[in-house]
N, C-alpha and C positions, 0 to 999 in steps of 0.2 A: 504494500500500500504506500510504501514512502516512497520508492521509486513511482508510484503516480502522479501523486503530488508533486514531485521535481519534476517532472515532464510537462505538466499542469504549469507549472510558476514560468520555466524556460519558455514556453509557448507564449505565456502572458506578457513576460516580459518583452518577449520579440515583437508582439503585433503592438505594444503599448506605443505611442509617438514620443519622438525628444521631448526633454524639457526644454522649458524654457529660455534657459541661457545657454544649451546646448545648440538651441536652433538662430537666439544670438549671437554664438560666437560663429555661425557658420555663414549670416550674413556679415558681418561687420568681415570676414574674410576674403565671401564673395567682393565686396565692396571695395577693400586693398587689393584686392590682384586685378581688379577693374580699373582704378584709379594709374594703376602703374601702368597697366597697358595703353592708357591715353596717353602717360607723360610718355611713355617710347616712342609713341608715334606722332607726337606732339614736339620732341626734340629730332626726329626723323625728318620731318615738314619742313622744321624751319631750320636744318643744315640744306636741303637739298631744294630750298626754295630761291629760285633765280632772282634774279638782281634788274628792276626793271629801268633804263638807262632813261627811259623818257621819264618819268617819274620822279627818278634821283636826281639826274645831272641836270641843273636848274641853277636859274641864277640866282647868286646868294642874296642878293641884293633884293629880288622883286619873289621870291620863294616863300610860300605861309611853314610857319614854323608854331610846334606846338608848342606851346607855353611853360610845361615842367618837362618837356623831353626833347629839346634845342638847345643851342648854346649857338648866337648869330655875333660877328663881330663884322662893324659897319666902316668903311674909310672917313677919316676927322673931316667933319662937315659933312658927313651925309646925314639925309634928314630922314633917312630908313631907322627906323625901331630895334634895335639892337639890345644888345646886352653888353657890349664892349663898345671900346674905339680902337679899330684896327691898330699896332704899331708902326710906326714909317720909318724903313730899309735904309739903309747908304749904302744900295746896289740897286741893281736896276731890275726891271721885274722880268728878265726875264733869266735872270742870276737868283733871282730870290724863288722864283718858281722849281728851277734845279735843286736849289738848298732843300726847302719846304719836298721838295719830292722824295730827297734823299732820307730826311727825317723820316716823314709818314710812311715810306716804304720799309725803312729801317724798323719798323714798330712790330711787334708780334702780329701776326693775325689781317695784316693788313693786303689788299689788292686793289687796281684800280679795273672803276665801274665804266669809269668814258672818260675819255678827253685826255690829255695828257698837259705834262707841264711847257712843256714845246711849244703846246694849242696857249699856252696862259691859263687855261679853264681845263679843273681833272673832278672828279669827283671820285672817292674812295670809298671801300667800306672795310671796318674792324670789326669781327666777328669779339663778342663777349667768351671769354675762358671756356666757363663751364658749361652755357647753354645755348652758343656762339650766336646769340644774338646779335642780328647787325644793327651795326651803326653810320651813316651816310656821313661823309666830309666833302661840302663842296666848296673849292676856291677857286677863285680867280682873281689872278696878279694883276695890280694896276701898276702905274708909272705917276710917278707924283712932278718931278721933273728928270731932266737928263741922267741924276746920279740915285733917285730915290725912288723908293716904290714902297706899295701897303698890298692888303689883302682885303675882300672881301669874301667873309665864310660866312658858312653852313652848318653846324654838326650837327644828328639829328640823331633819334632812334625809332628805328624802324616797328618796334613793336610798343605797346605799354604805354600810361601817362604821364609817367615818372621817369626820369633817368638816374633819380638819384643823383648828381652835381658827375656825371662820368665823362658827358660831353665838354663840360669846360673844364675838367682835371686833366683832360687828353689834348685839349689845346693848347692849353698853358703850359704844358712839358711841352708840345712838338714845337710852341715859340719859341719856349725859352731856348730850346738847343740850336736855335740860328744862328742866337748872340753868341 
């Protein structure tokens, strides 16, 4: 008779459903391995998502820029909305386009989108480390007179509405290494 009984409880116990935290830990599981499969294919996307030149390469000067994810630097006396006052060169711009190229290209992570430093007008993009988010840099060299020249840029991020201060942390190094 006790051997019925155990057959009896085994049975019961098999047909009986999870409890309750059982059948919660099996979603909150479902859930994590759902979540991760977006972020794969979601850091997937945006490594293998193209670079659109119409888009990017824009003049810095007359380009909408977003408001916490740009960094705009204007030449002194222009009456464009900036964030900066470009610095003026004592070299010519098309010496300071070679420098400036030589920096930005010197950077990790860095290629260009269009235009070249030859053209005056290049636009770049720096993929972020970890999530290689891009980031848009567009200049184009002016000529202030015979011996001097500025810049007017662009930095932008491509995704987000924040850059967190990354756009004008990456300027301000690739200026400073001109001087």
């Amino acid at each position: 008779m006790d051997a019925t009984i155990a057959e009896d409880v085994t049975a019961e116990t098999a047909a009986r459903p999870r409890s309750r935290p059982a059948r919660l830990m099996q979603l909150v599981g479902f859930i994590v391995i759902a979540l991760v499969v977006v972020a794969l294919i979601a850091a997937v996307l945006i490594r293998v998502t193209g670079h659109d030149a119409d888009r990017w390469h824009v003049d810095p000067l007359t380009a909408s820029a977003g408001a916490d994810n740009s960094y705009r630097l204007a030449p002194p006396g222009s009456d464009v909305a900036a964030d900066g006052e470009s610095p003026v060169f004592d070299r010519s711009a098309a010496q300071l386009a070679a420098d400036f190229d030589r920096v930005a290209l010197g950077a990790d992570r860095v290629e260009v989108v269009a235009g070249s430093a030859a053209e005056g007008f290049v636009t770049y993009v720096q993929r972020s480390f970890l999530f290689a988010f891009p980031d848009y840099i567009t200049v184009r060299f002016l000529e202030v007179d015979d011996q001097r020249s500025t810049i007017a840029l662009l930095s932008r991020a491509r995704y987000g509405k924040s850059d967190l201060g990354v756009n004008e942390k990456r300027i301000t190094n690739w200026l400073a290494q001109l001087d």
